[in-house]
N, C-alpha and C positions, 0 to 999 in steps of 0.2 A: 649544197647537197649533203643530205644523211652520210653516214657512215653505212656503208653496205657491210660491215662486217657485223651489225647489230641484229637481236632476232629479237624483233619485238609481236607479241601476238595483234593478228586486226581481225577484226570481222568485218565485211562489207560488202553492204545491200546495194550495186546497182541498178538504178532505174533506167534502163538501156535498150532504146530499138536496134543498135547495130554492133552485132559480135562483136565486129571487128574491135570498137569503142570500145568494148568493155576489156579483150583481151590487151589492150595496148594500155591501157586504165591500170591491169591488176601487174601487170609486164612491171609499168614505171615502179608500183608499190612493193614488189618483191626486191626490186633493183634499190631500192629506199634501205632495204634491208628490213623490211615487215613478212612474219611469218604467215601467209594471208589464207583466210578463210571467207571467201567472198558466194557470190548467188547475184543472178544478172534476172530483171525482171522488168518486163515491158506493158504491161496492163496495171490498171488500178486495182483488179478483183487481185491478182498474183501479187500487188506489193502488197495487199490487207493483210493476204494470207502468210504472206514472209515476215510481213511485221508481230502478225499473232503467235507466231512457232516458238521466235524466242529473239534474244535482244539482242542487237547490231551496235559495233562501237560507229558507224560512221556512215551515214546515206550518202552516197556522190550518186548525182541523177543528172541528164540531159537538160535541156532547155524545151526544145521542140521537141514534142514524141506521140505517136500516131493515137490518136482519140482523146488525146489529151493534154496539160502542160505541167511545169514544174512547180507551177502554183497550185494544182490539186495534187500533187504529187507531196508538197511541201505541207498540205491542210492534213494530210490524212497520215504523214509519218505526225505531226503533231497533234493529231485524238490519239495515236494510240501510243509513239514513244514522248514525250513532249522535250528530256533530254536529249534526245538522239542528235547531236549535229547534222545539217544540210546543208549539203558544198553541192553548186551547182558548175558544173564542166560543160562547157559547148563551144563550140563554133561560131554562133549568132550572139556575140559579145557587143551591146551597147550600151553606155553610162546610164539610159534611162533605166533599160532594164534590171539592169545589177542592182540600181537606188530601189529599185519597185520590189524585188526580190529579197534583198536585205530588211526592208522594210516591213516587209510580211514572214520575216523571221528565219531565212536563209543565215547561215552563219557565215559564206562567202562565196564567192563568182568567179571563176576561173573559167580564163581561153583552154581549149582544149589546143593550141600550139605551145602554150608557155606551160607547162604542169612543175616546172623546179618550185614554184610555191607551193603544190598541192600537200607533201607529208610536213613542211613546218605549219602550214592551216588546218593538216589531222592531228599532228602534234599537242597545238594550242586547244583545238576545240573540244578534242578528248580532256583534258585536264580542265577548262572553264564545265566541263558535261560534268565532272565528276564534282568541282567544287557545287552546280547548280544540285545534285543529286543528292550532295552531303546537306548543302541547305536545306531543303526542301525534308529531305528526313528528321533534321534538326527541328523544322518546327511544327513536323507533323509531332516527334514527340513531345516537343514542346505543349502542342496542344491535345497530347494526347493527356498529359501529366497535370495538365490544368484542367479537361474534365474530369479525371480521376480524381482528384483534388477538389471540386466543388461536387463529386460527386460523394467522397465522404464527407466532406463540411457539411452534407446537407443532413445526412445520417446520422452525423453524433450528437446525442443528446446535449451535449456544453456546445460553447458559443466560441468558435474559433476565431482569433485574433492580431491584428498588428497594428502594436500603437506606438506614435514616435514621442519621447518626451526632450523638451529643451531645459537647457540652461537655466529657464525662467519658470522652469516648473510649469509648463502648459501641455496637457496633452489633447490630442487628438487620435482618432481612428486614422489607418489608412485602409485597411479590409476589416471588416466585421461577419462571419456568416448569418445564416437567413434566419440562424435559430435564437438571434438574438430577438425577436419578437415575441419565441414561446418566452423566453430566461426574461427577459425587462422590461417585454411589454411596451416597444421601440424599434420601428424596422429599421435594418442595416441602414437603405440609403439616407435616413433622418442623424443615425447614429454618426454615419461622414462627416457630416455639416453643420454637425452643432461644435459650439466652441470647445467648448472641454464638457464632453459628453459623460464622459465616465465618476471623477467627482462629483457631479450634479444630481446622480444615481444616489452615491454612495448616502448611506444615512451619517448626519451633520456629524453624530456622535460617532462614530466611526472611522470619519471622514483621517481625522489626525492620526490615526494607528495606522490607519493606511499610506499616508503620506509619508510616512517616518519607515515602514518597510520597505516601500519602495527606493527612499535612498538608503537606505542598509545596506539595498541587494543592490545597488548600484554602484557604490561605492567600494562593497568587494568582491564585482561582476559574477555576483552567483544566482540563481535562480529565486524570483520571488515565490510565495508559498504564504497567502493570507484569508482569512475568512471574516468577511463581515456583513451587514448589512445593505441592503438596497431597495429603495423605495420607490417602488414603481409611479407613472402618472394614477394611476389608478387607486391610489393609497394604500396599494398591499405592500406589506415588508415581504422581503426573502434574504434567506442566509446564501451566498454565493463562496464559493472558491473560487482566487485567482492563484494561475500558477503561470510564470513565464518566465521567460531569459531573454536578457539583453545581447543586443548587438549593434556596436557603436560604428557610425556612420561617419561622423569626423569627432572632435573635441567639445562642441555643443547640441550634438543633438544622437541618444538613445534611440534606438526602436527595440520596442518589447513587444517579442513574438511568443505565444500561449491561448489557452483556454478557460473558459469562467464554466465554472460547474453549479448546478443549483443542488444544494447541501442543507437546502429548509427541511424536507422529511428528517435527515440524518440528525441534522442536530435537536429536532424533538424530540425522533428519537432517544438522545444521548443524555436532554430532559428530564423527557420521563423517565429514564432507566436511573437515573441519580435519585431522582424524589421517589422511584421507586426502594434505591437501597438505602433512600436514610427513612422511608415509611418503615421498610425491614430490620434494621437498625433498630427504630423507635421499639418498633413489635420486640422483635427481641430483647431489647433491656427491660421491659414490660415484663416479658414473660421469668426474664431473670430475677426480677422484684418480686413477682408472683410466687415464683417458684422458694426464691431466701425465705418468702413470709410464711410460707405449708412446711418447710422444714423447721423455721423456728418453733413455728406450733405441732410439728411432732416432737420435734426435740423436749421441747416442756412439757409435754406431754407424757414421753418416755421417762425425763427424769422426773418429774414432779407425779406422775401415777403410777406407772408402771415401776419404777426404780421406787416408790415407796412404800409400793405394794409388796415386792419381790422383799426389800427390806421387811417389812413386817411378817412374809413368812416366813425369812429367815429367823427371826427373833421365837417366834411361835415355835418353828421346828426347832429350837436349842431348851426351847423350857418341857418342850416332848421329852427331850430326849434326857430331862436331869427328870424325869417319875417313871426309866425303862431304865432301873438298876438289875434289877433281875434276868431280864429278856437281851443278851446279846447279839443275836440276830436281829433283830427289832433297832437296838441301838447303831448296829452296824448299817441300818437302814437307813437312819435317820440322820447319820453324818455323812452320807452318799448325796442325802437331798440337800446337806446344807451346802457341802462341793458345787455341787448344779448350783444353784444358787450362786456362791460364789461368783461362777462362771456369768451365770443370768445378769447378773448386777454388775458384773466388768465389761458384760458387751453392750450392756443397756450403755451403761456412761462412755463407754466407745463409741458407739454410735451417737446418743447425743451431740457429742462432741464433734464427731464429722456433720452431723445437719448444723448447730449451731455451734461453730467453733469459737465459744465465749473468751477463749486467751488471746484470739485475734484482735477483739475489740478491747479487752483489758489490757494485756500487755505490746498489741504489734502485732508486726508481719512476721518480723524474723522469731520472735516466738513460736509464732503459730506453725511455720514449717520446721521450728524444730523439734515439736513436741508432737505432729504427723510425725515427722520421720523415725521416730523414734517406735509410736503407733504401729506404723509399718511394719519395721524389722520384727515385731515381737508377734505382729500378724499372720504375718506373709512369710517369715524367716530368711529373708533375705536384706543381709547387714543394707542399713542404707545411715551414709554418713554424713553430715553438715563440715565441708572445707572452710568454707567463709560465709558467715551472716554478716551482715554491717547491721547492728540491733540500732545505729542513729534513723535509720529510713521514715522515716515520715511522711506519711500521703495522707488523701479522703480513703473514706470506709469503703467507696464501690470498689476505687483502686484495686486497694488492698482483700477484698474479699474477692474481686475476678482473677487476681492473681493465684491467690488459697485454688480457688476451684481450677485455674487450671492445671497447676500443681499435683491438685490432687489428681486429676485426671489422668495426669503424664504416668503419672507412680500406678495409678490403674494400668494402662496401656503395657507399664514395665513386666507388670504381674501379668498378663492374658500373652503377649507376644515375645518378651523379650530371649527368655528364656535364661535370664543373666544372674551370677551370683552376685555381686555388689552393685550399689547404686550410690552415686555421689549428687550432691545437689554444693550450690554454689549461688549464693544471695549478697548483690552491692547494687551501688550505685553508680550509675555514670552517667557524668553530668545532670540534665534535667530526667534521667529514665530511669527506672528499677530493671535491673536484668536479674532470671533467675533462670541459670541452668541443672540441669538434671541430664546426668550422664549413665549411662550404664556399660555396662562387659559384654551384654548378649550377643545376637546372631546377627544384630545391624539393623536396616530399616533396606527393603527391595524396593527400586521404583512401582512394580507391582501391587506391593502392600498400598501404597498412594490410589493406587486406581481401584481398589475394591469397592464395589457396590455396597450400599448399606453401611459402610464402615462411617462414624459419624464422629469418632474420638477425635482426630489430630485438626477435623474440619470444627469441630465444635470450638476446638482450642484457640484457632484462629480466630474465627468470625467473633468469639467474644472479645479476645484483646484488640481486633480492629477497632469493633465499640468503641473502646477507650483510647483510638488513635497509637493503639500498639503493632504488635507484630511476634512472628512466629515464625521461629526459623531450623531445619532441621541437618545434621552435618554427619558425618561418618565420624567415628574414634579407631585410633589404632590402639591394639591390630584388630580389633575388632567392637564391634559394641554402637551407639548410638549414642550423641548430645543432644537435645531437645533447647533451644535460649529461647526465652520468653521476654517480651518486653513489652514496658507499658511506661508511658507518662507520670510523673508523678503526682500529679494532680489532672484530672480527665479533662479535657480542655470544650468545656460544653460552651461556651460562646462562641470559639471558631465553629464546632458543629451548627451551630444557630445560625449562626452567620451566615454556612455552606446554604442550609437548608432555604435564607431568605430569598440567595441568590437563585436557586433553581428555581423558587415561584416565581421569581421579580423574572430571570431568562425566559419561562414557560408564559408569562403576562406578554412580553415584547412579542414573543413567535407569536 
């Protein structure tokens, strides 16, 4: 017997024609030491309606009971609780009946003279009711989490998967989703049962880079992350993403669980947008040739007409002014217009010399910024100093004249924004590159200034030393002021360009 000093909670539905039974029933269970909450019912309409109210840890019901038996009694607590335990108690105890009763799902049979077994078989039945209840919840969500589960497989656009690989290098599918027929053009169930389904896919060319990731990532259990080709039965290619992580099952055999993405748009995209920036590229050095060729023909123009026109009316206005001995005013006139002049013919040949900076191609690079900078200071009146030329620098003429221009630009940019009394520039070489910085004192460079609309100077800078596989780079000075490094190849490296260029048709030919 229980420990009567225990207060365990029960709820308990009797199905009872005789008070008396039910009081000496719930008598024994308080005596058990159970805090009892019981409801005595004798009709089948009164147990439906006891059963719908709310849940009972334990049905003890009669054997015989008037219009009915413990058999319908036991059919209708199991439509509506199916865990519920049913202990049957009576009086009319025979072996057959108990076997009949258990067998149609009674949890046990008790005389109503022996009840000392009744609370260790409420005991038990309650705890086997709770483990059936914890099961049965287990695989409702179990199946709840598996159609939720093939209910996004079925929605995402990639092809969700798990694949086991051996020792031997073989793989096989164990689950594939249904979207594998849009992505490969092969339904799931074909994808199971082919031997090594997913190699066979893969394009031949392909095949090895793929193989070789795969153990990479296996061998430093990291996530694989590959893009290549696959050739459907149909003879279409497509660019696919594989992305998975391993998880190892014993010592010989992987399973890689992930997603295959279809990456055909993208990577045409990514195509086109190359052969579109080396068409822009082209264009643009185009336009840079265009452009050197209208300045040299102004240039020559300026000096060879203009600059020798201006010259000869200098010469005319000095033989004016030796037959105006008499006429001082007159004279005073006339060496006013040769001043102009002056001025005319030193901005002529100044400018010449920025459209066609002929000491560039005569003497160098490092000439030519230092005979701008010098240009500058005397322009613009703000000192600009050369720290270091290396005059050994040696490159090709485009090099060296994209560098000139964007030089010159920098020093423009110095002059419109900078607001700075000195300018320092700084020309060497390191290793294969030319660097040439241009520093100033100003107000700095705001990330703001970066974003301005229409602003074309620092983006012009750039985009042209890319051309030449350079770069452009811009930095704070203390305490104040701005660095501008320029850099460029020493030689433009126009076969790897070619190269790029064959690869994006030969890419753009495969897709």
């Amino acid at each position: 017997m229980l420990s009567a000093q225990r207060s365990i909670p029960l709820r308990v539905l009797f199905v009872e024609d005789d008070e008396n039974d039910a009081l000496l029933l719930a008598r024994h269970l308080r005596k058990e030491g159970y805090m009892l909450e019981s409801r005595q019912v004798n009709a089948l309409p009164d147990l439906e309606a006891a059963l719908g109210e709310r849940d009972w840890d334990v049905v003890i019901s009669d054997y015989a009971l008037p219009g009915f038996s413990a058999f319908e009694a036991l059919e209708t607590v199991q439509d509506y609780r199916a865990d519920t335990p049913f202990i049957v108690v009576s009086g009319m105890l025979d072996e057959a009946t108990a076997c009949a009763m258990m067998q149609a799902g009674a949890q046990d049979y008790l005389s109503k003279d022996k009840l000392d077994r009744l609370a260790p078989v409420i005991d038990r039945e309650r705890s086997e009711a709770q483990i059936r209840r914890e099961r049965r919840m287990a695989l409702e969500a179990v199946r709840a989490n598996d159609e939720r589960f093939r209910a996004l497989a079925a929605n995402v656009p990639g092809v969700l998967f798990q694949m086991q690989a051996s020792l031997a290098g073989n793989l096989r599918f164990l689950y594939v989703s249904e979207a594998s027929q849009m992505l490969l053009g092969v339904p799931a169930e074909e994808l199971l049962i082919r031997p090594d389904p997913l190699l066979g896919l893969i394009l031949e060319e392909d095949r090895a880079g793929f193989c070789q990731a795969l153990e990479h990532a296996d061998a430093r259990s990291s996530t694989l992350n590959w893009e290549g080709r696959v050739q459907l039965p149909g003879g279409d290619l497509k660019w696919i993403n594989i992305r998975c992580s391993p998880r190892y099952l014993d010592e010989d055999i992987t399973l890689w669980e992930g997603v295959m993405w279809n990456i055909t748009q993208s990577r045409c995209a990514e195509a086109e947008l190359r052969d579109s920036r080396a068409q822009l590229a082209e264009l643009s050095e185009h336009l840079q040739r265009v452009k050197e060729d209208e300045r040299d023909r102004i240039a020559r123009d300026i000096h060879d007409v203009l600059g020798g026109t201006l010259v000869g009316i200098k010469i005319s206005a000095k033989l004016l002014a030796g037959k105006l001995e008499q006429d001082e005013a007159l004279k005073k006139r006339v060496h006013d217009i040769e001043a102009m002049l002056d001025d005319a013919i030193t901005t002529a040949g100044r400018v010449a010399r920025e459209l066609r900076p002929g000491i560039l191609k005569e003497f160098g690079l490092a000439a030519a910024v230092e005979s701008f900078a010098e240009d500058f200071t005397h322009r613009v009146g703000i000192p600009c100093s050369i720290l270091c030329a290396d005059h050994d620098i040696e490159t090709d003429e485009d090099t060296a004249l994209a560098l000139f221009r964007t030089y010159q630009e920098a020093l423009t940019n110095v002059t419109k924004h900078a607001m700075a009394s000195r300018v320092e520039v700084r020309l060497m070489q390191e290793y294969d590159e030319i660097v040439l910085e241009v520093s100033d004192d100003g107000r700095g460079l705001q990330p703001e200034d970066l974003r301005k609309r229409k602003s074309f100077g620092l983006r012009g800078i750039r985009e042209r030393l890319k051309v030449l596989g350079g770069s452009m780079e811009l930095m704070g000075r203390e305490p104040h002021g701005t660095t501008i490094v320029l850099r460029a190849p020493l030689r433009v490296r126009r076969a790897e360009m070619d190269a790029e260029l064959t690869a994006v048709s030969d890419e753009q030919a495969r897709a």
